[in-house]
N, C-alpha and C positions, 0 to 999 in steps of 0.2 A: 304637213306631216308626210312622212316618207310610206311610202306603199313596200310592205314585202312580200315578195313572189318569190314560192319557193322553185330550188334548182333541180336539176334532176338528181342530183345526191340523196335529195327529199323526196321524192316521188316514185314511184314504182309503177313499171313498166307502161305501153307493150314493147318494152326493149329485148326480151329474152331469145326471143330465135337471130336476132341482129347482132349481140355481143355476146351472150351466156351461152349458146346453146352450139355445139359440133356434133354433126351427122357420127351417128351412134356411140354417143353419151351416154343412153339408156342400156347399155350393156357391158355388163359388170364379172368380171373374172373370164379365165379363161375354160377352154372348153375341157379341157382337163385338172380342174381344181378338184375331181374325186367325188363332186357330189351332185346331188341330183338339179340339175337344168330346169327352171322354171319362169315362168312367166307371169309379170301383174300387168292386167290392166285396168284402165278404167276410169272415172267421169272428175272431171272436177265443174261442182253445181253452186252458184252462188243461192242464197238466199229463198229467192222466188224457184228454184230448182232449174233455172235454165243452164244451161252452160257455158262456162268462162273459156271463151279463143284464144285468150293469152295468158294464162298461168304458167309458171315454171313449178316441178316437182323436183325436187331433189331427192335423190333416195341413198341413204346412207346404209352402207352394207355394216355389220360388225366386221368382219374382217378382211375384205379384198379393197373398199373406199368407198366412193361417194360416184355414182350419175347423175344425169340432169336428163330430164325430158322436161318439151314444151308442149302442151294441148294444143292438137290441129283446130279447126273454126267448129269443129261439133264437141269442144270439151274435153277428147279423147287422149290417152296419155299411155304408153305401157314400158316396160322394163325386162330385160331378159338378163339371168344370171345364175351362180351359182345358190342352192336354198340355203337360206340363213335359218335359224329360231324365227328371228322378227326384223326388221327393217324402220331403222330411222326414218323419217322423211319430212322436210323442208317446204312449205307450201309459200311460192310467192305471186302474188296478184296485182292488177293493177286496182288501186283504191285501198291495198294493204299497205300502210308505213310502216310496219314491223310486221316481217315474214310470221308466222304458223307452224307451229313444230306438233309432230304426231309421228303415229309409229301403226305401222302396218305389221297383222300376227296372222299366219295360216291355219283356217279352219281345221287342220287334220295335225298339229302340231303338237306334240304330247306332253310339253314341257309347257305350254301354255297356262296350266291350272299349276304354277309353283312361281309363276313369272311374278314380282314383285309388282311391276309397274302397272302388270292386268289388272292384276290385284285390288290395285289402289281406286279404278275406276268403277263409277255404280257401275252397278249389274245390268242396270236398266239401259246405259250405254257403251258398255262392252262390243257388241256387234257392230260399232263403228268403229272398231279398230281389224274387225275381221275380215280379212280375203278369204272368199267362200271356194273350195278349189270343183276346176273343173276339167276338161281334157282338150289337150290342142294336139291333134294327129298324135295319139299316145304321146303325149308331155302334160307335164301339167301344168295350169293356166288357175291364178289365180284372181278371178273379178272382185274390186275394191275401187268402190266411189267417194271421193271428199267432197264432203258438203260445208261449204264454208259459214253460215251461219242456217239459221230456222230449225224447220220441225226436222228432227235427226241430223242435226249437226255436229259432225265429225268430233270428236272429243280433241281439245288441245292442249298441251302442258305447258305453261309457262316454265321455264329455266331461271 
């Protein structure tokens, strides 16, 4: 009987900083798109809460496109750009055969309580979609961790 062994077509990573990923990816529009300059960063945590070295994030702007950052060896991941509402975003792993789709909302965002898609999420896991905002040398920094499965795991939407 024939043995099949899947390809890398089938497989997912650690290939993302070798082919996906170009030094500053994670920064999205320019310095003059008119609005205010922010920052996410933050963890991507498998399961047992440790941290995944090789994840890819992809983060879709609504309106300037898409970045890419890859988690250095402690999980860490961040994004600088112009503030959106909310922000798509693309989780790929090694051990995921279909990427992860979620969406990152700003703790201070006023439009957040009319948001359809918040909406639709229990209450009870809301705050996994929330970047809590903080201050980076008078900027703001928003800290936002993905927890890929277990206790408080990242809410995902299938398409």
């Amino acid at each position: 009987m024939k043995q099949f062994v899947q390809t890398p077509s089938q497989t997912v990573g650690p290939f993302f900083s070798i082919g996906l990923c170009r030094e500053h990816q994670n920064v999205l529009g320019a310095e003059d798109a008119g609005r205010e300059r922010v920052r996410i960063e933050g963890l991507v945590l498998d399961g047992a809460g440790a941290p995944v070295p090789d994840a890819m994030i992809e983060a879709w702007h609504p309106s300037i496109g898409f970045g890419r950052a890859v988690t250095n060896p402690h999980g860490e991941f961040r994004f600088d750009m112009a503030r959106p509402p909310f922000v798509n975003v693309i989780v790929f792993a090694r051990g995921m055969l279909v990427h992860a789709f979620t969406r990152i909302y700003f703790s201070d965002e006023a439009r957040n309580a009319d948001d359809a898609v918040l909406k639709s999420v229990d209450p009870a896991r809301r705050s996994t979609l929330i970047g809590e905002r903080d201050d980076l040398d008078g900027r703001a920094l928003y800290r936002w961790n993905i927890r890929l499965q277990g206790d408080g795991e990242t809410v995902f939407f299938d398409l």
